[in-house]
N, C-alpha and C positions, 0 to 999 in steps of 0.2 A: 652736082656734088658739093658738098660743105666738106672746109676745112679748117681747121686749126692749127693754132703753132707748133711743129713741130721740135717741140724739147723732150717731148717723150716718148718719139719716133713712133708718130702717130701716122695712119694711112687717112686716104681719101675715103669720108665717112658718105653712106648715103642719106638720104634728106628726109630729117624726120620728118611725123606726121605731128600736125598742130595738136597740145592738149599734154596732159601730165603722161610722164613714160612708163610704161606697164614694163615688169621683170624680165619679159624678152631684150627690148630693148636696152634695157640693163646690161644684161648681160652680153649687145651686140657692141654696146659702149667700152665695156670691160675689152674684151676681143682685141678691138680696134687702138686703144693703148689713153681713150676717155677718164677713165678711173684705171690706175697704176698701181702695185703695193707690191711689195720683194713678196709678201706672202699670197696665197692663192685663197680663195674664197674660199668661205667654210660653209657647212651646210648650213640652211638658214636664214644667209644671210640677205639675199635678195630678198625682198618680199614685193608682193603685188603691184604696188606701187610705189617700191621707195627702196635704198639701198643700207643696211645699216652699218654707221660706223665704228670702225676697232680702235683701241687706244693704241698707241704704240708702247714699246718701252720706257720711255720719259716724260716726266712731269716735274713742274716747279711749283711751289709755294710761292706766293706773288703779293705783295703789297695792298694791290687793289684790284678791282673790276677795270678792265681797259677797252678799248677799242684804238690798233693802231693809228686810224685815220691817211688819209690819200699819201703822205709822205714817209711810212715805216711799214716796216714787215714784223708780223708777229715776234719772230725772236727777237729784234730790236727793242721793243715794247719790252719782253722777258729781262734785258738785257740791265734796262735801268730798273725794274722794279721788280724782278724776282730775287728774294731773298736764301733760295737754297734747292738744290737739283732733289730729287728723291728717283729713284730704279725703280719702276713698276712690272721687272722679269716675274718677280716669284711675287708680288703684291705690298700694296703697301695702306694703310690706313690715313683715311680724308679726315680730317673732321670740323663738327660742324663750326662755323661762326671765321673757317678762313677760306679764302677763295684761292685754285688750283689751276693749273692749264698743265695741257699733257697732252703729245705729240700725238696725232691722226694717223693709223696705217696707211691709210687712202688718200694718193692724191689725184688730184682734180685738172683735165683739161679742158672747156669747155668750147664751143663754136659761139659766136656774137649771135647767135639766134636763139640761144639756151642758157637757162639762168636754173640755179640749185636753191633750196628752201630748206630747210635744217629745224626739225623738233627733235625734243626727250623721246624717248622710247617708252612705252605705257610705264612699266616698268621701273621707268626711273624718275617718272613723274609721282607712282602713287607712293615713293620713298623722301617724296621730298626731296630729294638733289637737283638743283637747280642748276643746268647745264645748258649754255647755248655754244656753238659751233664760229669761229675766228677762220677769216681767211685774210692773208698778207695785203695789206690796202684799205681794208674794209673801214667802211665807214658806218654800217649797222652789223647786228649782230646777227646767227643762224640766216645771212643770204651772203650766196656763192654770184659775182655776178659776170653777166655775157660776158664769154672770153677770155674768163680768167683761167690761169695754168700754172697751178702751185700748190703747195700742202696745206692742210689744215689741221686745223686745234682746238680743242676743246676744255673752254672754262666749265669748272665746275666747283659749286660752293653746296655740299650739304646742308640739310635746314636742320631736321630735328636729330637723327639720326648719324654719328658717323657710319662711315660705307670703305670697305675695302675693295679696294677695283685693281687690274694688275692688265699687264698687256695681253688684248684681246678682247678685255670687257666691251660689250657695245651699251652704250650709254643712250646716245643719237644714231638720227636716221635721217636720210637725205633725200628730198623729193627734186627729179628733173622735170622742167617746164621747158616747152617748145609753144614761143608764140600764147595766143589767148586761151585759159584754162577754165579760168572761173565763170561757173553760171550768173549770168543778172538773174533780178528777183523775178520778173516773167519766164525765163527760162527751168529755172526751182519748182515753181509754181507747174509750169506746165508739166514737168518731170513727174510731181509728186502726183498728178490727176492718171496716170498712167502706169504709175509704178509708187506705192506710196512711199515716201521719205520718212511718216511721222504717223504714229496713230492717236498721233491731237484731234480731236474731233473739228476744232475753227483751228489748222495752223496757221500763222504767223512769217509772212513770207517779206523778211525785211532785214538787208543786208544778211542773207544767209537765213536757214529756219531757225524758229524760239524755239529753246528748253527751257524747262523747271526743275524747280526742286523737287524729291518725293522726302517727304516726312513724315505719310507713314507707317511705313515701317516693312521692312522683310523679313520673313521666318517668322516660326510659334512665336518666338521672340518678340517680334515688331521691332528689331533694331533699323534705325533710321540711318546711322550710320555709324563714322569710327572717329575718337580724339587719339590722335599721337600721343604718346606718354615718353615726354622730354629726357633724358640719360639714362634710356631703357638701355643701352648696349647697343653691339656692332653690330650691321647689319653686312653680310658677306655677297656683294652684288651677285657672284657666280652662283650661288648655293641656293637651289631653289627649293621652295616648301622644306625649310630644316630651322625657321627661325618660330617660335610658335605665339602666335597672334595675342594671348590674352598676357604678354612680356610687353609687348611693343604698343598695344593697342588699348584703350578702353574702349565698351561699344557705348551708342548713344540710345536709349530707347528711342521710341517714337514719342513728340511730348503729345500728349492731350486737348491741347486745346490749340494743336497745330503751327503753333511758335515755338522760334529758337532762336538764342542771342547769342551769336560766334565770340568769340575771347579775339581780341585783337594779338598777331601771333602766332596764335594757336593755329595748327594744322590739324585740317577734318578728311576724313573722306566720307561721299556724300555718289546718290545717283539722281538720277535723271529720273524726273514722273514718265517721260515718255518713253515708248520703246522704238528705237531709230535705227535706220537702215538705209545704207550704201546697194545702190544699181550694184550688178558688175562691171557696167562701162565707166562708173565714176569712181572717185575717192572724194573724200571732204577733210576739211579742217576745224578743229571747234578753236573761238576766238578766243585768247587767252583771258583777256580783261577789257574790258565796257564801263568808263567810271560813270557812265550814264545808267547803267545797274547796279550798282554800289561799290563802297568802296574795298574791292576783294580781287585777287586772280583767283577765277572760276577752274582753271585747266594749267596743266603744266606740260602735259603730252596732249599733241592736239591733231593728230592726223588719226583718219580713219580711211581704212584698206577698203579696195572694192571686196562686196562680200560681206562684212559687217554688219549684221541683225536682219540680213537677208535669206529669204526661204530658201532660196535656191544655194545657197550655202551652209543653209542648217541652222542660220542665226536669229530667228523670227524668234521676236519681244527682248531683243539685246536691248539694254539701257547702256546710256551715255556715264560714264563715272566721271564724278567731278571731285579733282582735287583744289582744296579751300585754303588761301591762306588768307584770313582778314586783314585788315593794314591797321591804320594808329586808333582807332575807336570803336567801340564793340558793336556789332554790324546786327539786327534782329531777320531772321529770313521765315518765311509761312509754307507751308503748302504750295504747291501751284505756282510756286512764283517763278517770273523767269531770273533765269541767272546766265543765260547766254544763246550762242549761235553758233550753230555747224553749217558750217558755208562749200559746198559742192563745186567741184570740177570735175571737168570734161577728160577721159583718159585718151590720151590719143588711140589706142586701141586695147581691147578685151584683154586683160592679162592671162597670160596663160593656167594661173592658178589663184583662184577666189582666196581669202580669208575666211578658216575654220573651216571647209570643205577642204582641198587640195594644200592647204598649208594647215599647219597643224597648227591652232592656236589655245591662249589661256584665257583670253577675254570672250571668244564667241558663246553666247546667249548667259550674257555675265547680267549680273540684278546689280546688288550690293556686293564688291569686289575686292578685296584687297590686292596686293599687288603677289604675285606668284611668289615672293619670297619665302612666303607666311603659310602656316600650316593651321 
Protein backbone atom coordinates (compact mmCIF):
# COMPACT_ATOMS: atom_id res chain seq x y z
CA UNK A 1 0.00 0.00 0.00
CA UNK A 2 1.33 3.73 -0.65
CA UNK A 3 0.47 6.54 1.43
CA UNK A 4 0.30 10.05 1.84
CA UNK A 5 -0.06 12.73 4.35
CA UNK A 6 -2.85 12.79 5.63
CA UNK A 7 -4.29 16.56 5.63
CA UNK A 8 -6.98 15.66 3.39
CA UNK A 9 -8.02 12.70 5.13
CA UNK A 10 -6.77 10.69 2.57
CA UNK A 11 -7.09 6.62 2.80
CA UNK A 12 -4.47 3.81 2.12
CA UNK A 13 -4.02 4.18 -1.76
CA UNK A 14 -3.25 0.90 -3.79
CA UNK A 15 0.12 0.77 -5.78
CA UNK A 16 0.21 2.28 -8.91
CA UNK A 17 1.34 0.87 -12.10
CA UNK A 18 4.75 2.27 -13.51
CA UNK A 19 3.93 4.96 -16.57
CA UNK A 20 1.75 8.07 -17.01
CA UNK A 21 -2.00 7.60 -15.39
CA UNK A 22 -4.81 6.90 -17.69
CA UNK A 23 -8.50 8.64 -16.54
CA UNK A 24 -9.38 5.61 -14.44
CA UNK A 25 -6.84 6.06 -12.35
CA UNK A 26 -7.78 9.60 -12.26
CA UNK A 27 -10.49 9.31 -11.19
CA UNK A 28 -9.42 6.34 -8.36
CA UNK A 29 -7.14 9.41 -7.15
CA UNK A 30 -10.02 11.71 -6.90
CA UNK A 31 -12.07 8.95 -4.84
CA UNK A 32 -9.36 8.38 -2.44
CA UNK A 33 -9.00 12.33 -1.47
CA UNK A 34 -5.41 12.60 -4.19
CA UNK A 35 -6.91 15.57 -5.95
CA UNK A 36 -9.62 17.60 -3.59
CA UNK A 37 -12.00 20.64 -4.58
CA UNK A 38 -15.23 21.82 -2.56
CA UNK A 39 -16.67 21.44 -6.21
CA UNK A 40 -17.30 18.07 -7.87
CA UNK A 41 -15.97 17.18 -11.31
CA UNK A 42 -17.61 18.47 -14.37
CA UNK A 43 -18.22 16.56 -17.31
CA UNK A 44 -15.17 16.68 -19.33
CA UNK A 45 -12.95 17.20 -17.24
CA UNK A 46 -10.85 14.04 -17.05
CA UNK A 47 -9.44 13.24 -20.14
CA UNK A 48 -7.29 10.15 -21.29
CA UNK A 49 -4.49 11.13 -19.85
CA UNK A 50 -4.49 13.99 -17.90
CA UNK A 51 -6.79 15.99 -15.55
CA UNK A 52 -7.85 19.54 -16.34
CA UNK A 53 -7.68 22.30 -14.21
CA UNK A 54 -10.35 24.92 -12.96
CA UNK A 55 -9.62 28.51 -11.89
CA UNK A 56 -11.06 29.28 -8.76
CA UNK A 57 -12.69 32.48 -7.69
CA UNK A 58 -9.61 34.71 -7.24
CA UNK A 59 -7.01 36.04 -9.06
CA UNK A 60 -4.34 38.97 -8.49
CA UNK A 61 -2.66 41.33 -10.93
CA UNK A 62 1.04 40.83 -9.81
CA UNK A 63 4.23 42.87 -10.59
CA UNK A 64 6.11 40.21 -12.12
CA UNK A 65 6.50 36.52 -13.46
CA UNK A 66 7.66 34.67 -10.09
CA UNK A 67 8.53 31.48 -8.80
CA UNK A 68 8.26 31.01 -5.00
CA UNK A 69 11.34 29.08 -4.45
CA UNK A 70 12.19 26.37 -1.52
CA UNK A 71 11.37 28.98 1.38
CA UNK A 72 7.72 30.59 0.39
CA UNK A 73 4.42 29.59 -0.64
CA UNK A 74 2.63 31.06 -3.44
CA UNK A 75 0.43 33.49 -1.55
CA UNK A 76 3.54 34.77 0.22
CA UNK A 77 4.99 35.53 -3.28
CA UNK A 78 1.27 37.32 -4.02
CA UNK A 79 1.68 38.97 -0.91
CA UNK A 80 4.74 41.30 -1.65
CA UNK A 81 4.06 41.59 -5.33
CA UNK A 82 0.59 41.54 -6.03
CA UNK A 83 -0.71 44.76 -6.84
CA UNK A 84 -4.68 44.30 -6.61
CA UNK A 85 -7.28 41.24 -5.98
CA UNK A 86 -9.86 40.94 -8.99
CA UNK A 87 -13.39 38.36 -8.27
CA UNK A 88 -13.46 36.04 -11.18
CA UNK A 89 -17.34 34.79 -9.85
CA UNK A 90 -19.10 36.27 -12.92
CA UNK A 91 -15.67 36.96 -15.00
CA UNK A 92 -13.24 39.34 -15.47
CA UNK A 93 -10.95 40.66 -18.22
CA UNK A 94 -6.85 39.74 -18.54
CA UNK A 95 -5.12 41.75 -20.64
CA UNK A 96 -2.40 41.40 -22.52
CA UNK A 97 1.22 42.76 -21.68
CA UNK A 98 0.43 42.05 -17.53
CA UNK A 99 0.99 38.87 -15.86
CA UNK A 100 -1.99 37.37 -13.44
CA UNK A 101 -2.20 34.31 -10.87
CA UNK A 102 -5.50 33.08 -9.82
CA UNK A 103 -6.36 30.43 -7.41
CA UNK A 104 -6.60 26.44 -8.68
CA UNK A 105 -10.04 24.56 -7.70
CA UNK A 106 -7.91 21.47 -7.42
CA UNK A 107 -5.80 20.55 -4.91
CA UNK A 108 -3.08 18.31 -4.86
CA UNK A 109 -1.80 15.22 -2.61
CA UNK A 110 0.63 13.35 -4.03
CA UNK A 111 2.66 9.91 -2.76
CA UNK A 112 6.84 10.32 -3.05
CA UNK A 113 6.54 7.90 -5.81
CA UNK A 114 4.35 10.41 -8.11
CA UNK A 115 5.21 13.57 -9.46
CA UNK A 116 2.47 15.96 -11.61
CA UNK A 117 3.51 17.82 -15.10
CA UNK A 118 1.36 20.78 -15.84
CA UNK A 119 0.57 22.24 -19.89
CA UNK A 120 -1.79 25.00 -21.60
CA UNK A 121 -4.86 23.34 -22.76
CA UNK A 122 -4.85 23.19 -26.92
CA UNK A 123 -6.94 25.82 -26.54
CA UNK A 124 -5.14 28.11 -24.71
CA UNK A 125 -2.09 27.74 -26.33
CA UNK A 126 -3.61 28.39 -29.88
CA UNK A 127 -4.92 32.03 -28.11
CA UNK A 128 -1.75 32.90 -27.15
CA UNK A 129 -2.15 32.97 -23.22
CA UNK A 130 0.77 31.98 -21.69
CA UNK A 131 0.00 30.07 -18.53
CA UNK A 132 2.08 27.71 -16.45
CA UNK A 133 0.80 26.12 -13.18
CA UNK A 134 2.69 27.28 -9.39
CA UNK A 135 2.74 24.92 -6.59
CA UNK A 136 3.80 26.37 -2.87
CA UNK A 137 7.72 25.67 -2.83
CA UNK A 138 8.34 25.16 -6.27
CA UNK A 139 11.35 25.86 -7.71
CA UNK A 140 10.29 25.34 -11.65
CA UNK A 141 7.26 26.09 -13.22
CA UNK A 142 4.03 23.65 -14.47
CA UNK A 143 5.95 20.48 -12.10
CA UNK A 144 3.90 19.26 -9.00
CA UNK A 145 6.64 17.37 -7.27
CA UNK A 146 6.81 13.78 -5.13
CA UNK A 147 4.89 14.23 -2.13
CA UNK A 148 3.73 17.39 -2.43
CA UNK A 149 0.05 18.31 -0.68
CA UNK A 150 -1.10 21.65 -1.28
CA UNK A 151 -3.04 24.13 -3.75
CA UNK A 152 -2.23 25.41 -6.86
CA UNK A 153 -2.14 28.51 -9.17
CA UNK A 154 -2.03 29.51 -12.14
CA UNK A 155 0.14 32.35 -13.84
CA UNK A 156 -1.21 33.63 -16.67
CA UNK A 157 0.03 36.50 -18.98
CA UNK A 158 -2.01 36.91 -22.41
CA UNK A 159 0.20 37.65 -25.60
CA UNK A 160 -1.92 39.15 -28.39
CA UNK A 161 -5.26 38.86 -27.37
CA UNK A 162 -6.93 40.03 -24.07
CA UNK A 163 -9.15 36.86 -22.80
CA UNK A 164 -11.81 36.95 -20.25
CA UNK A 165 -11.79 33.72 -17.89
CA UNK A 166 -14.05 33.50 -14.74
CA UNK A 167 -14.18 30.66 -12.07
CA UNK A 168 -14.15 27.43 -13.70
CA UNK A 169 -12.36 28.35 -16.95
CA UNK A 170 -9.88 25.47 -17.44
CA UNK A 171 -6.83 26.99 -18.92
CA UNK A 172 -4.34 23.88 -17.89
CA UNK A 173 -4.20 20.33 -17.53
CA UNK A 174 -2.23 18.13 -15.27
CA UNK A 175 -0.32 14.90 -16.21
CA UNK A 176 0.45 12.04 -13.29
CA UNK A 177 3.71 10.10 -13.53
CA UNK A 178 4.39 7.02 -11.51
CA UNK A 179 8.04 5.99 -11.81
CA UNK A 180 9.69 5.78 -15.48
CA UNK A 181 7.39 7.18 -18.41
CA UNK A 182 9.26 8.33 -21.14
CA UNK A 183 10.30 6.17 -24.12
CA UNK A 184 14.33 6.19 -25.13
CA UNK A 185 14.98 6.78 -28.74
CA UNK A 186 15.15 2.80 -29.31
CA UNK A 187 12.18 2.27 -27.54
CA UNK A 188 10.17 5.18 -30.14
CA UNK A 189 11.75 3.60 -32.79
CA UNK A 190 10.69 0.26 -32.09
CA UNK A 191 7.14 1.52 -31.45
CA UNK A 192 6.93 3.24 -34.63
CA UNK A 193 8.04 -0.23 -36.79
CA UNK A 194 4.85 -1.68 -35.32
CA UNK A 195 2.53 0.90 -34.94
CA UNK A 196 3.59 3.90 -36.96
CA UNK A 197 4.02 7.18 -34.95
CA UNK A 198 4.79 9.33 -38.17
CA UNK A 199 4.09 9.02 -41.90
CA UNK A 200 7.74 10.50 -42.59
CA UNK A 201 9.01 8.40 -45.01
CA UNK A 202 13.10 8.37 -43.10
CA UNK A 203 11.67 9.52 -39.48
CA UNK A 204 13.92 10.92 -37.25
CA UNK A 205 14.19 9.15 -33.87
CA UNK A 206 16.26 11.62 -31.72
CA UNK A 207 15.31 12.82 -28.24
CA UNK A 208 11.68 12.20 -29.07
CA UNK A 209 10.32 12.05 -33.19
CA UNK A 210 11.15 15.21 -35.75
CA UNK A 211 8.25 17.46 -37.10
CA UNK A 212 8.17 20.06 -39.88
CA UNK A 213 6.84 22.64 -41.05
CA UNK A 214 3.93 22.39 -43.89
CA UNK A 215 4.10 25.53 -46.09
CA UNK A 216 2.15 24.49 -48.57
CA UNK A 217 -0.75 25.18 -48.02
CA UNK A 218 -4.42 23.82 -46.93
CA UNK A 219 -7.77 24.33 -48.91
CA UNK A 220 -8.57 25.65 -52.63
CA UNK A 221 -6.95 28.28 -50.69
CA UNK A 222 -3.38 27.02 -50.01
CA UNK A 223 -3.50 28.94 -46.74
CA UNK A 224 -0.26 28.00 -45.00
CA UNK A 225 -1.36 29.21 -42.00
CA UNK A 226 -2.69 32.20 -39.61
CA UNK A 227 -0.79 35.84 -38.27
CA UNK A 228 -2.55 37.10 -35.06
CA UNK A 229 -3.88 40.58 -35.72
CA UNK A 230 -2.73 42.54 -32.63
CA UNK A 231 -5.98 44.65 -30.73
CA UNK A 232 -8.40 42.69 -32.64
CA UNK A 233 -10.62 42.50 -29.41
CA UNK A 234 -11.62 40.13 -26.46
CA UNK A 235 -11.47 36.95 -26.73
CA UNK A 236 -14.24 35.12 -24.26
CA UNK A 237 -12.18 31.91 -23.17
CA UNK A 238 -15.77 30.08 -22.45
CA UNK A 239 -17.58 30.94 -25.69
CA UNK A 240 -16.85 28.63 -28.26
CA UNK A 241 -16.94 29.20 -32.16
CA UNK A 242 -18.78 32.84 -31.52
CA UNK A 243 -15.62 34.77 -32.20
CA UNK A 244 -15.15 34.98 -36.11
CA UNK A 245 -11.71 34.26 -37.55
CA UNK A 246 -11.19 36.85 -40.30
CA UNK A 247 -11.47 39.82 -36.89
CA UNK A 248 -8.85 37.89 -35.09
CA UNK A 249 -6.80 36.46 -37.78
CA UNK A 250 -5.21 37.20 -41.12
CA UNK A 251 -4.55 33.95 -43.24
CA UNK A 252 -0.91 33.46 -44.68
CA UNK A 253 -1.03 31.99 -48.15
CA UNK A 254 1.36 29.32 -49.04
CA UNK A 255 4.58 31.57 -50.36
CA UNK A 256 5.85 30.12 -53.78
CA UNK A 257 9.08 29.58 -53.52
CA UNK A 258 8.55 27.77 -50.08
CA UNK A 259 10.06 30.57 -47.69
CA UNK A 260 8.90 32.51 -44.93
CA UNK A 261 10.28 35.13 -42.66
CA UNK A 262 8.49 35.15 -39.08
CA UNK A 263 8.25 38.98 -37.59
CA UNK A 264 9.95 38.60 -34.43
CA UNK A 265 6.79 38.92 -31.91
CA UNK A 266 4.39 38.22 -34.05
CA UNK A 267 2.27 35.22 -33.23
CA UNK A 268 1.58 32.58 -36.14
CA UNK A 269 -0.37 29.46 -36.30
CA UNK A 270 1.34 26.98 -38.28
CA UNK A 271 0.91 22.79 -38.79
CA UNK A 272 2.93 20.03 -38.99
CA UNK A 273 4.04 18.46 -42.65
CA UNK A 274 3.45 15.14 -41.02
CA UNK A 275 0.50 13.53 -39.89
CA UNK A 276 1.18 12.02 -36.17
CA UNK A 277 -0.28 9.62 -34.05
CA UNK A 278 -0.62 8.50 -30.46
CA UNK A 279 -0.79 4.25 -29.56
CA UNK A 280 -3.65 3.99 -27.19
CA UNK A 281 -1.35 2.79 -24.74
CA UNK A 282 0.79 5.94 -24.90
CA UNK A 283 0.42 9.74 -24.70
CA UNK A 284 3.34 12.15 -25.92
CA UNK A 285 4.57 15.71 -25.36
CA UNK A 286 5.75 18.05 -28.06
CA UNK A 287 8.93 20.11 -26.91
CA UNK A 288 8.07 23.55 -26.41
CA UNK A 289 11.57 25.14 -27.61
CA UNK A 290 15.01 23.71 -29.00
CA UNK A 291 17.18 26.93 -29.50
CA UNK A 292 19.19 24.42 -31.45
CA UNK A 293 16.10 24.80 -34.02
CA UNK A 294 15.91 28.32 -33.93
CA UNK A 295 15.32 30.93 -32.24
CA UNK A 296 11.30 30.53 -31.59
CA UNK A 297 8.74 28.55 -28.99
CA UNK A 298 7.47 25.99 -31.53
CA UNK A 299 4.31 24.77 -29.01
CA UNK A 300 2.64 26.27 -26.23
CA UNK A 301 0.20 23.28 -25.35
CA UNK A 302 2.18 20.22 -25.73
CA UNK A 303 0.48 17.07 -24.60
CA UNK A 304 -1.04 14.71 -26.84
CA UNK A 305 -3.83 12.16 -25.59
CA UNK A 306 -3.75 8.55 -26.29
CA UNK A 307 -5.81 8.22 -29.49
CA UNK A 308 -4.59 11.32 -31.30
CA UNK A 309 -4.33 10.83 -35.29
CA UNK A 310 -4.96 7.22 -34.67
CA UNK A 311 -7.06 4.92 -36.79
CA UNK A 312 -8.50 3.31 -34.24
CA UNK A 313 -9.76 6.52 -32.81
CA UNK A 314 -10.84 7.99 -36.15
CA UNK A 315 -7.79 10.34 -36.14
CA UNK A 316 -5.65 9.05 -39.22
CA UNK A 317 -3.62 11.97 -40.95
CA UNK A 318 -4.08 14.36 -37.65
CA UNK A 319 -1.36 16.95 -37.96
CA UNK A 320 0.64 18.32 -35.09
CA UNK A 321 -0.43 22.46 -34.79
CA UNK A 322 2.26 24.66 -33.96
CA UNK A 323 1.79 27.69 -32.32
CA UNK A 324 4.90 30.26 -33.34
CA UNK A 325 6.00 32.90 -31.31
CA UNK A 326 9.52 34.19 -32.90
CA UNK A 327 11.91 35.97 -30.37
CA UNK A 328 14.22 39.26 -30.89
CA UNK A 329 15.06 38.71 -34.88
CA UNK A 330 13.22 37.74 -37.68
CA UNK A 331 13.45 34.02 -38.06
CA UNK A 332 13.26 32.69 -42.23
CA UNK A 333 11.53 28.90 -42.05
CA UNK A 334 11.01 26.55 -45.67
CA UNK A 335 9.09 23.68 -46.29
CA UNK A 336 10.07 20.59 -44.63
CA UNK A 337 11.88 21.97 -42.04
CA UNK A 338 12.05 20.59 -38.67
CA UNK A 339 10.72 22.80 -35.99
CA UNK A 340 10.50 20.21 -33.23
CA UNK A 341 9.79 16.83 -31.30
CA UNK A 342 6.86 14.85 -29.84
CA UNK A 343 8.42 12.83 -27.38
CA UNK A 344 6.24 9.45 -26.21
CA UNK A 345 5.34 7.79 -22.83
CA UNK A 346 4.35 4.89 -21.62
CA UNK A 347 0.65 4.94 -20.11
CA UNK A 348 0.69 2.83 -17.16
CA UNK A 349 -2.54 1.23 -18.61
CA UNK A 350 -5.08 1.69 -21.62
CA UNK A 351 -7.36 4.54 -20.75
CA UNK A 352 -10.55 3.83 -20.66
CA UNK A 353 -11.64 6.24 -23.35
CA UNK A 354 -9.21 7.15 -26.44
CA UNK A 355 -9.13 10.84 -27.89
CA UNK A 356 -11.88 11.71 -30.55
CA UNK A 357 -13.32 8.19 -30.35
CA UNK A 358 -14.99 7.90 -26.78
CA UNK A 359 -14.07 11.62 -25.90
CA UNK A 360 -15.42 14.01 -27.87
CA UNK A 361 -12.89 16.17 -29.40
CA UNK A 362 -12.11 19.51 -31.46
CA UNK A 363 -8.63 18.78 -32.66
CA UNK A 364 -9.12 15.01 -33.94
CA UNK A 365 -8.01 14.67 -37.71
CA UNK A 366 -7.26 18.68 -37.41
CA UNK A 367 -4.92 19.93 -40.69
CA UNK A 368 -4.62 23.73 -40.22
CA UNK A 369 -6.61 24.59 -37.06
CA UNK A 370 -7.36 27.31 -35.22
CA UNK A 371 -8.38 27.26 -31.82
CA UNK A 372 -12.24 26.20 -31.11
CA UNK A 373 -13.00 29.79 -30.27
CA UNK A 374 -13.22 30.90 -33.84
CA UNK A 375 -15.75 30.32 -36.20
Amino acid sequence: MTHVPNQFGLRALPAFASGTQPDGAIRLMADAGMIASDIPFVDGQIQPASLDLRLGAKAWRVRASFLPGNEATVRQRIDRLGLFEIDLTDGAVLETGCVYVAEIQERIALPSSMHGAVNPKSSTGRLDVFTRVLADHAAAFDTVAPGYVGPLYAEIAPGVFPVVVRKGSRLSQIRFRHGRSRLSDEETATLHASDPLTDAPAPCFHNGVAFSMDLQGFGPERIAGYKARPYAGIVDFDKVRSHPREVFWEPIPAPEDGLLVLDPGAFYIFASKEALSVPPDYSAEMIPFDPLLGEARWHLAGFFDAGFGHARAGGAGSRGVLEIRCRDVPFAVTHGQVVGRLVYERMATRPERLYGAQVASNYQRQGLALGKHFT
